[in-house]
C-alpha positions as CSV (number, residue, x, y, z in Angstrom):
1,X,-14.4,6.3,-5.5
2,X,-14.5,8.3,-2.5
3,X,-15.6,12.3,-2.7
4,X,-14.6,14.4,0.2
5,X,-16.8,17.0,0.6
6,X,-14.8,20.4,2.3
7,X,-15.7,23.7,3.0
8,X,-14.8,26.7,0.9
9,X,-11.3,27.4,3.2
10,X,-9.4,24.8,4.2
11,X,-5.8,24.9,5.6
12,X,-3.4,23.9,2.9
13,X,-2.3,21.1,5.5
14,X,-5.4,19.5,4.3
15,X,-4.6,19.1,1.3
16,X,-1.1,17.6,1.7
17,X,-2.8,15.2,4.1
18,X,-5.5,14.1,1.3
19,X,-2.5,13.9,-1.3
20,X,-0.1,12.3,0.7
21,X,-2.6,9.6,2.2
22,X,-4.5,8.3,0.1
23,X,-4.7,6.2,-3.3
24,X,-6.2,8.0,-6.9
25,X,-9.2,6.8,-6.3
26,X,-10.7,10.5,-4.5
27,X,-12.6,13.9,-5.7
28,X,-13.1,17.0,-3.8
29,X,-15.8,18.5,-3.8
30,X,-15.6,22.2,-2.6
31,X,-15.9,25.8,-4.0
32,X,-12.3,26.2,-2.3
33,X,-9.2,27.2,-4.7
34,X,-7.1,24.0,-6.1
35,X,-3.5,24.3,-5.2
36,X,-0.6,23.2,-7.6
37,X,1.4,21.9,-4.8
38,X,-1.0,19.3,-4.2
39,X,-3.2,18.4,-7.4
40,X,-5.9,16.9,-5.5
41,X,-8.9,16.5,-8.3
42,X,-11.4,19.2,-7.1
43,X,-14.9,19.0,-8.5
44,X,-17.5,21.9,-7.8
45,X,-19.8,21.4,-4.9
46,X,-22.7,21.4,-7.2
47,X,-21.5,17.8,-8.2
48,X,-21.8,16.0,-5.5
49,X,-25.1,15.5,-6.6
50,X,-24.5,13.3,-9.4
51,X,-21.9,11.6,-7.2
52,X,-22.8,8.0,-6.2
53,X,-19.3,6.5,-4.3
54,X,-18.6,6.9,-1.2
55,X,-19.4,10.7,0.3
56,X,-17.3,11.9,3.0
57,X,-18.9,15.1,4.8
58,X,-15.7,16.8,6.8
59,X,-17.5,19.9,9.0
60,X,-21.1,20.7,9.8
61,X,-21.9,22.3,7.0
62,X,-20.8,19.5,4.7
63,X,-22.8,17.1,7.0
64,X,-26.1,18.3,6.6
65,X,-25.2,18.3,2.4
66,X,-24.0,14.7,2.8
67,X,-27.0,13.5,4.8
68,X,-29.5,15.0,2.0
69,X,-27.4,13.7,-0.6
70,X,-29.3,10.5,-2.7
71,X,-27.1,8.7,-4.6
72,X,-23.7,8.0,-2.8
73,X,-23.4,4.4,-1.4
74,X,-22.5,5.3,1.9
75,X,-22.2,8.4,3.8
76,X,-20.0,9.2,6.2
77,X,-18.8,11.7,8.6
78,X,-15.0,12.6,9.0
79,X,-15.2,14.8,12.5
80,X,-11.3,16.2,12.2
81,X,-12.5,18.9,15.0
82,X,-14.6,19.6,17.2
83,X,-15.6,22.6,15.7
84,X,-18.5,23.6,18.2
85,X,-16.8,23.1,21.3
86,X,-16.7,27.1,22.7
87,X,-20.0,28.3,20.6
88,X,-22.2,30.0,23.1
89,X,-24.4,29.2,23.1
90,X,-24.3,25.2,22.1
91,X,-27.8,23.8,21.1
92,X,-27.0,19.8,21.7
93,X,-30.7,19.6,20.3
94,X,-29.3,20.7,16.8
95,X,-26.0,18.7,17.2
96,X,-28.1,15.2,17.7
97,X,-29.2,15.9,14.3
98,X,-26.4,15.9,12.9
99,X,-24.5,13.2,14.7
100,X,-27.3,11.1,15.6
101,X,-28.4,11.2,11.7
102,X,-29.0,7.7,10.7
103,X,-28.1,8.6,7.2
104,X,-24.3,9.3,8.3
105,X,-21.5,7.1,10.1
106,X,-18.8,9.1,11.9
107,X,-15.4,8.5,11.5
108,X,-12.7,10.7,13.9
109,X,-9.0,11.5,13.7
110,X,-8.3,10.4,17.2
111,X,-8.8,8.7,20.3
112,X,-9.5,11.2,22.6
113,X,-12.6,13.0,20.2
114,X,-13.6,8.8,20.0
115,X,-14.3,8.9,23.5
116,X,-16.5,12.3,23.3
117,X,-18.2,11.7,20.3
118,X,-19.6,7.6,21.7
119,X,-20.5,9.2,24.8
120,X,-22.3,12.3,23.5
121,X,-24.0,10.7,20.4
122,X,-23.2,7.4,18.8
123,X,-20.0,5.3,18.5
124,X,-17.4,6.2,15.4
125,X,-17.2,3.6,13.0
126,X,-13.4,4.1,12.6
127,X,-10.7,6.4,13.5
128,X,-8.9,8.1,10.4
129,X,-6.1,9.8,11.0
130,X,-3.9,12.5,9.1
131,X,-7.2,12.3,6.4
132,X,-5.9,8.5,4.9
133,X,-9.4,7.2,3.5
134,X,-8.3,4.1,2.9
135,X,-9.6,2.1,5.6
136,X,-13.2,3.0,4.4
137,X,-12.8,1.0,1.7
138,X,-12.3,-2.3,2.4
């Protein structure tokens, strides 16, 4: 089972993505609203805790719950965008712990964020794209 952890917004793009790309086998976890278009099984953040598949963090914020989370058998972080590119100011000191954090593996939705993300912090384990989990699998 794979639990995708997302913030409370989220474009509804997201959720096609999720529902369109992947097999049953998912949860969300977010204190984001459901939507009927796309009955994606949504699960309160506070459960993540008992969760104990496979975790996948999908901004900062969701990172840092990931990496403290105990009981998922692996961890993972989906970097969709780079969402702290333009922040002034940028602290790389506080980005290394997030992407250098031996607790997560960093997947990407492309080939040009690949690039950035090996060369800033650590190589991505796999690119993902349009949010299919599938590959994470196997």
């Amino acid at each position: 089972m794979i639990g995708l952890l997302l913030r409370h917004s989220f474009e509804e793009k997201v959720l096609e993505n999720i529902y369109k790309n992947n097999s049953e086998d998912y949860c969300v976890f977010s204190t984001g609203a459901p939507n009927s278009k796309f009955p994606v099984p949504f699960l309160q953040t506070l459960c993540v805790y008992d969760f104990d598949g496979t975790a996948v963090a999908t901004d900062i914020t969701t990172a840092l719950l990931c990496a403290s989370l105990k009981l998922p058998k692996k961890k993972y972080f989906y970097i969709n965008s780079l969402e702290w590119v333009g922040h002034k100011p940028l602290f790389y000191e506080e980005l290394k712990n997030i992407y250098l954090n031996e607790e997560l593996e960093l997947l990407v939705s492309n080939q040009r964020d690949y690039k950035l993300i090996k060369n800033l912090f650590k190589e991505p384990k796999l690119i993902i794209e349009n949010w299919d989990f599938s590959e994470i699998e196997k």
